[in-house]
Steps between C-alpha positions, in 0.01 A plus 500: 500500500589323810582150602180273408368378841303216390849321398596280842617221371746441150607208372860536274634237250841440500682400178584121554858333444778701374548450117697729229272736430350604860702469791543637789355862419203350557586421861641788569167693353250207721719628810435853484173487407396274791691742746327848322158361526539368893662848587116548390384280759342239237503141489751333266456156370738372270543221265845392348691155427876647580627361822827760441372803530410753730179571356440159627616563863231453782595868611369633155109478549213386724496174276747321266383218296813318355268337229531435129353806297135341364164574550478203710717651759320845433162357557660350826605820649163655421369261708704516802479895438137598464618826597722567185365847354761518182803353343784699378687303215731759316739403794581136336640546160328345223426166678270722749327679200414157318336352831353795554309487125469088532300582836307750332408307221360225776257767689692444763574832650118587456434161688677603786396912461899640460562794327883522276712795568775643405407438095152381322473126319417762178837630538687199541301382166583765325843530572598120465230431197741609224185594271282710724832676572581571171119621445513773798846645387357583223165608608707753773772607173737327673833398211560116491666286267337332220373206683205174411366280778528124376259247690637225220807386368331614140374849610919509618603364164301806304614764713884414473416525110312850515773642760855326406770500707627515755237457705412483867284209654351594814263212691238654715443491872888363571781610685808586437505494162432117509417373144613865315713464225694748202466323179794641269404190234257367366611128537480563906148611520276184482668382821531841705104563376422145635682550837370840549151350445559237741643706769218730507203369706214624289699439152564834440797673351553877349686504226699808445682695258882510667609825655845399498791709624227762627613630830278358834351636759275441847311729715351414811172633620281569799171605457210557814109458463545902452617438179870671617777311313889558619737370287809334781767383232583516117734222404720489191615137390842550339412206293279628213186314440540127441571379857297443743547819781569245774752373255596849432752767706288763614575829629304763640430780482513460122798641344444581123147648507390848387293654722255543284490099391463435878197740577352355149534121703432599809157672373433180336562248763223679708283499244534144444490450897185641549334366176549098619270572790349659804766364769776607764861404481831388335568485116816454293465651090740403282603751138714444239664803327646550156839554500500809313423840572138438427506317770156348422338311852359159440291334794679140552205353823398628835530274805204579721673396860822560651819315315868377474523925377340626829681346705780650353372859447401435901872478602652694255261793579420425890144480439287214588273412222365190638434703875336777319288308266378279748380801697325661162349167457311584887377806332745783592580775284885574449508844644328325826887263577779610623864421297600250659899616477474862608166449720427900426421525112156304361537188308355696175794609496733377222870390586798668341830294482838682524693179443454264265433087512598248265311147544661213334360101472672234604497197302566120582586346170748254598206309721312467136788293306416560114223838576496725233729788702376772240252768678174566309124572581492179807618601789824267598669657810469383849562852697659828531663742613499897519744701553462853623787785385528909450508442127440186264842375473510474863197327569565250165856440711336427804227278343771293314647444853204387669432206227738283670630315173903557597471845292674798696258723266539645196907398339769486669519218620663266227161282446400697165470377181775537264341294180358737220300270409357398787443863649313565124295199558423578835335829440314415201356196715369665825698315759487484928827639541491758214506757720863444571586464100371802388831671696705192390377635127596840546846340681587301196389873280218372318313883427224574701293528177537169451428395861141720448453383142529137647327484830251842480573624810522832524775734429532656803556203728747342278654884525510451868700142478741678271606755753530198738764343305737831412507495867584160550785600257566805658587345820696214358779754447554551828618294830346553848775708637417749175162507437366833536182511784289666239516215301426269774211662629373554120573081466317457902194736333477296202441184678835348473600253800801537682553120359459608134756832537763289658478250181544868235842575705564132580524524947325385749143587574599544830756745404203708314271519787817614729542750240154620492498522901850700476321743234209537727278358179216303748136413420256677622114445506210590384156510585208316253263835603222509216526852479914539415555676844215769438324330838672350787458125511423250796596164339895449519529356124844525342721491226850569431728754375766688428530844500767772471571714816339820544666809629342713773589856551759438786687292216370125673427268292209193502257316305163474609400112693144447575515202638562572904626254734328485814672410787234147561698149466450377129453194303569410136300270292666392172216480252505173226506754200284383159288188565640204258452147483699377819453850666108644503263648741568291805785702580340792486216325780807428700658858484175698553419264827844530555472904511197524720641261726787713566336804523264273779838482703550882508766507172480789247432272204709558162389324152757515247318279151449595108237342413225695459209260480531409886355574791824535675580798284167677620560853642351401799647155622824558649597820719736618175472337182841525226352434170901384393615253348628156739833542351786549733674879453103612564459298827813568635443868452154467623638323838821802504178733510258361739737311721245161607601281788488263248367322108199200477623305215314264542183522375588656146544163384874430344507896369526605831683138618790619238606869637547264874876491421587859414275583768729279791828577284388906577459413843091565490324321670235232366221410754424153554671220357906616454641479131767203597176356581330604175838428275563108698080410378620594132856406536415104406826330619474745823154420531563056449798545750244644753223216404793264488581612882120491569466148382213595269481320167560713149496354144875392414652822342756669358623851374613566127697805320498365150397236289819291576420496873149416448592169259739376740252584843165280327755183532393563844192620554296274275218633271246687507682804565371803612706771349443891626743790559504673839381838582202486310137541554177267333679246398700730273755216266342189657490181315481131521763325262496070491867504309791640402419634209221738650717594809740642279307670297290668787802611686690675163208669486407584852834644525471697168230664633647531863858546529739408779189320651532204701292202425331253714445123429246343720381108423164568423281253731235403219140418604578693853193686671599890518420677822572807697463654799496902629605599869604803717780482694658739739845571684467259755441231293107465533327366186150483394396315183223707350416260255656205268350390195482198252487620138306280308756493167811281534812587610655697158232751441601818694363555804314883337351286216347197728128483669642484899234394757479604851523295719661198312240241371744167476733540724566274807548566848880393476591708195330825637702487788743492355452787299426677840816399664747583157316837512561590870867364469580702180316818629742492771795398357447780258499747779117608382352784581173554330362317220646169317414299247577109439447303243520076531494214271364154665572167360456167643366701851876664476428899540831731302593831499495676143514849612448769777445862470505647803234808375150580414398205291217509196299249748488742764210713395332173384507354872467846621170526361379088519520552868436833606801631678715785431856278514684813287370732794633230750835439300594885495461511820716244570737601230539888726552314822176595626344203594595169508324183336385399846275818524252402241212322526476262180135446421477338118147476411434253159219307444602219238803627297622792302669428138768769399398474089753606253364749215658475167507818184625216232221643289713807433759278348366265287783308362650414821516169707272518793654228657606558849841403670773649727456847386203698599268586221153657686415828498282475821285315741178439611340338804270203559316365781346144520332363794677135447707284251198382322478829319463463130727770445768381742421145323589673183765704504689154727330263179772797270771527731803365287326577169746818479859386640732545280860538496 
């Protein structure tokens, strides 16, 4: 059935501010979508609160409405947009879903005569209302777990007593996981039954009968109005049921399934597909299986709308879920589209992966002081990453490389654990980083039946760890002028880094990779196809690999590159790698405006990122995309390769900001802003001599390398002290101490947890104003302030976690110019080219300097969108010499002001203090206009501002 022509005009609803538990996927899904149904020629409206993403950008669709997700706002649109023919809200996570339902529930998509596609309200009911659920699996012979709906904390109570434990509680209609709890006891189930009730916003909860230790499972789905369902990914967790799967390490395609198991699930996640409801588009199904050879299927839920999961399966398979659902969703069958990788083959068409991918979360504990750090059924991690390899131990390498957490990958690199009891204890108690002590386990030759009997995972992964390790020893045997090449290229195969091999034969890694070059043992690259190389491909995708050398007749020898280098002048763009707090989607707005900008000024565009919930990593964004990990040996091959005129690194945020010295020390070269110019902003005595010279005022300061110094340097500075280390990002360490006692205790342990760290001492100017200002500059010193804003919190909260307005609402004319001329001087000073980012205290009408980074800033999105002007665009071009800052025209357009509101996930960790301070604690933002300052909710949140400040 073709497209359906009376659809002109859609209306998609984003998913709102980032929180743990739906992030950026969602974004990244809302992107697509809008582009796949305008390649149709229809209308797209679109409704969303996030001022950092792209989904957001002006660019997207016809119409953006930066407005809170309501009805209200809903209504308002409807309105303004009589012409509205549907809405399409399997694009927006579980947020979009609820409005969609709460909408429903008011009449008011009758009201206004809009049909939903993409999914049916009856689905979402069913799928979300844990009862009816429960009712159709069995009414299709669907398995499931002994399982009660409780609408009381009595009906709970009884079921607990029929079932014992442990048991599962599952709230209805949440997201990720929020409210679900194991009960092993039956002294903790009053209070996880009353939270589960609470979280759940019709009172609902499933109890169920615990499947633990049972291996897990997803499958993603398409299905068209033709009733033709392709299955695009099936994703094993490694973690066995228990933890959440965005908790979990996933791998696809699953590794420990008999093919007859999988044609069992995949039979029955179409059946349950097309029994929730007539409708066209995404779906994610979730299994457990037994861990015997039974292996008995048990349905876990089925997520009717595209998720955290498709996201992945869309990168780690190179097919776009969100693109292809939105056109099903129009009406088109899936034999009518074309793949979109190999343009020849139909998009019924199902991929086939001859490489593997290992995704693995990223977690933020230490911003939650006192969080319960054991994983469970709530979702806890911030991001991830996914690493793509020719077998599972080299993707799992290359995904422990990409998490950025000062981990080389997988041992050897001295930061193991060498406690027996603590390796015991972290395996029985699911922890972030157990990933790393399951090899630390087999190090220390605990038996791999006792890994399996503790943590349930699988035999054959743990097998696959094992053989890691007698290679690790293997190696160790030998120094680099001995080591055989076949055990090099084995070690390069497995995943190893050239960092991590020169620790086994204790050299140089330097003196590994010059051995590798000497032994001819290079990467080389391969395409993300669909079809594993049965079809050629059009999208240049790539991964990296090794392979041994092949010998041709003649008795040449080569290994087989698809990645070709064109002769075009190139540009790299350092992705930011997994969102976390300090680090989230604004980085990826600034590197995929930063990409088309380039490609604008006639560069061959090159994305190198791991995260695979972005819209950076898209097939289609940059010229050539590396799906690698932002970890030096990779980008340094990757440049070796392609050759660039030069690396962006700035607008990966301080990922990207961090690789800036290797880069200058290799003699690449980094476009814009120069890394002495980088390295003298985050150098702080460099950086006071220069504000010193500039005769711009900084809070007294000094720098400390233990607890000694620090004593003897407060006799000085007076308190408050500020006390942070350098080099880090969101605050990362930051406190206020008022005496002694607390300074020393906060710099033993800052430099426990960061050795060889320097520390910095700032007075801390109490009851100061906190401002801050964004500009471009370019090489001949032109600046142009984009915007500066007041945040409405004091001076103490971090900049991330305080409500900034644009423009300022209190500040006079003598302060802001101030601001204006401190920004211009330090801009040039700093030798700026591009983007930079100040931050200012103001007391007693006196404006200081805390900080500058001169890089894409958090704010810049924010502004970006407030006033309607592509600055990223502007500030690449800049950055490439293209243009100069005179060449713009600046035209801001604001009505009223624009408040930058933080977004908080404290409700994931209950116990912990939500009090804000130095170090950034929000997950995400969301925008707010107001016409004036007599705004109740501008009245409000400046009646709170100092209700949080801690120290």
């Amino acid at each position: 059935m073709p497209k359906d022509t009376t659809i002109k005009s859609v209306l998609i609803i984003g998913s709102g501010p980032i929180v743990i538990g739906q992030a950026c996927e969602f974004d990244y899904a809302g992107s697509q979508s809008a582009r796949s149904l305008r390649e149709e020629g229809i209308e797209v409206i679109l409704i969303n609160s996030n001022p950092a993403t792209i989904m957001t950008d002006p660019s997207m669709a016809d119409h953006v409405y930066l407005k809170p997700l309501t009805t209200k706002s809903i209504i308002e649109i409807l309105k303004a947009h009589p012409q509205i023919d549907a809405v399409l809200p399997t694009m927006g996570g579980q947020t979009a879903l609820n409005l969609c339902i709460e909408a429903d529930e008011k009449g008011i998509w009758k009201d206004f005569n809009v049909r939903l596609i993409g999914v049916d309200i009856n689905a979402i009911n069913i799928t979300e209302d844990r009862e009816q659920f429960k009712n159709l699996l069995n009414k299709i012979g669907i398995p499931q777990a002994p399982a009660k709906t409780a609408n009381s904390f009595l009906q709970g109570k009884e079921i607990a007593q029929e079932f014992g434990f442990p048991l599962v509680i599952r709230p209805s209609f949440t997201l990720g996981g929020t409210g679900a709890a194991i009960v092993y006891k039956k002294e903790d189930f009053d209070g996880a039954l009353t939270y589960g009730l609470e979280a759940s916003p019709i009172h609902e909860v499933l109890i169920d009968k615990a499947l633990m230790g049972w291996k897990e499972y997803e499958l993603e789905l398409l299905r068209d109005s033709n009733d033709n369902v392709v299955i695009i990914c099936t994703i094993e967790n490694m973690d066995p049921m228990g933890i959440h799967t965005g908790d979990s390490i996933t791998v696809a395609p699953a590794m420990t399934l008999s093919d007859t198991t999988f044609q069992k699930m995949r039979d029955m996640a179409i059946l349950m597909m097309r029994s929730i409801g007539n409708f066209a588009g995404g779906c994610n199904v979730q299994f457990a299986v037994s861990p015997d050879d039974k292996e008995d299927i048990v349905a876990i839920e089925i997520n009717p709308r595209v998720s955290r999961s498709s996201a992945l399966a869309s990168k780690a398979t190179g097919y776009p879920i969100a693109k292809i659902a939105s056109k099903l969703a129009l009406g088109y069958n899936l034999d009518e589209l074309q793949n979109q990788i190999t343009k020849s083959t139909s998009a019924l068409f199902e991929p086939t992966l001859d490489y593997v991918i290992v995704k693995i979360p990223r977690w933020n504990f230490d911003k939650f002081e006192g969080s319960d750090r054991t994983l469970g059924l709530q979702m806890k991690s911030v991001g991830e990453v996914m690493g793509i390899g020719r077998s599972f131990q080299e993707a799992l390498h290359k995904a422990t490389q990409s998490l950025e957490i000062k981990r080389n990958g997988l041992g050897a690199d001295g930061k193991g654990y060498k406690n027996y009891e603590q390796i015991i204890e972290k395996l029985t108690f699911a922890s972030w980083d157990r990933v790393f002590v399951i090899y630390d386990a087999i190090a220390m030759g605990i038996p791999l039946s006792r890994i399996h009997e503790i943590t349930k995972i699988d035999m054959w992964f743990l097998k696959q760890y094992e053989e890691l390790f007698h290679l690790e020893r293997e190696i160790s045997n030998y120094k680099v002028d001995t080591l055989p090449r076949e055990l090099l290229l084995e070690a390069k195969q497995k995943g190893y880094g050239d960092r991590q091999i020169a620790h086994m034969m204790g050299c140089l890694e330097s003196q590994v990779h010059k051995l590798r070059d000497e032994q001819n043992i290079k990467r080389v690259y391969k395409l993300v196809d669909t079809c594993a190389a049965e079809f050629k491909a059009v999208t240049p995708y790539f991964y990296s690999t090794f392979e041994a050398e092949i010998e041709k007749a003649d008795g040449t020898k080569y290994v087989h590159n698809e990645s070709i280098v064109t002769d075009k002048k190139k540009v790299v763009v350092l992705g930011s790698g997994p969102n976390r707090i300090g680090q989230g989607i604004e980085f990826d707005y600034s590197c995929v405006h930063g990409v088309l900008a380039a490609k604008e000024c006639g560069y061959e565009t090159i994305m190198i990122n791991c995260n695979p919930e972005t819209v950076s990593t898209d097939f289609d964004t940059a010229d050539k995309l590396y799906f690698e990990p932002v970890f030096w040996e990779h980008i340094y091959d990757i440049i070796q390769h392609e050759k660039p005129e030069g690396v962006i690194v700035q607008l990966g945020g301080q990922t990207a900001l961090k690789l800036a010295e290797k880069l200058a020390k290799y003699g690449i070269k980094i476009l814009g802003t120069s890394f002495d110019a980088l390295d003298l902003a985050e150098d702080r005595g460099r950086f006071s001599d220069l504000l010193t010279k500039l005769n711009i005022p900084f809070p007294k300061f000094g720098i400390a390398e233990s607890a000694e110094e620090a004593s003897v340097l407060a006799d000085t500075l007076d308190f408050p002290l500020l006390v942070r280390p350098s080099y880090v990002l969101g605050g990362q360490g930051m406190k206020i101490v008022i005496n002694k006692q607390e300074l020393e205790e906060h710099v033993i342990d800052l430099l426990k947890s960061i050795p060889g760290n320097k520390l910095l001492l700032d007075h801390y100017l109490d009851g100061a104003i906190e401002a801050e200002a964004d500009a471009i500059c370019d090489a001949d010193g032109n600046v142009y302030i984009i915007g500066i804003m007041e945040h409405i919190e004091p001076c103490g909260v971090h900049s991330g976690d305080s409500n900034a307005t644009l423009p300022p609402f209190n500040l006079g004319e003598f302060v802001m110019q101030q601001i204006k001329d401190h920004t211009e001087k330090i801009a040039r000073a700093l030798q700026t080219v591009g983007l930079i980012n100040i931050q200012f205290a103001i007391k007693d009408d006196t404006v200081y300097i805390i900080e500058a980074n001169p890089r894409a800033s958090r704010t810049v999105p924010f502004i970006a969108k407030a006033y309607g002007e592509p600055y990223v665009n502007y500030a690449t071009k800049v950055m490439l010499g293209h243009n100069k800052v005179t060449d713009f025209t600046f035209n801001p357009q604001l009505k009223g002001y624009a408040i930058k509101q933080p977004v908080f996930s404290f409700s994931k960790f209950p116990n912990v203090n939500k009090a804000l301070g130095p170090e950034m604690k929000s997950t995400g933002e969301s925008i707010l206009f107001i016409d004036d300052l007599k705004d109740d909710q501008f009245y409000d949140l400046y009646a709170r501002r100092k209700m949080y400040l801690t120290k």
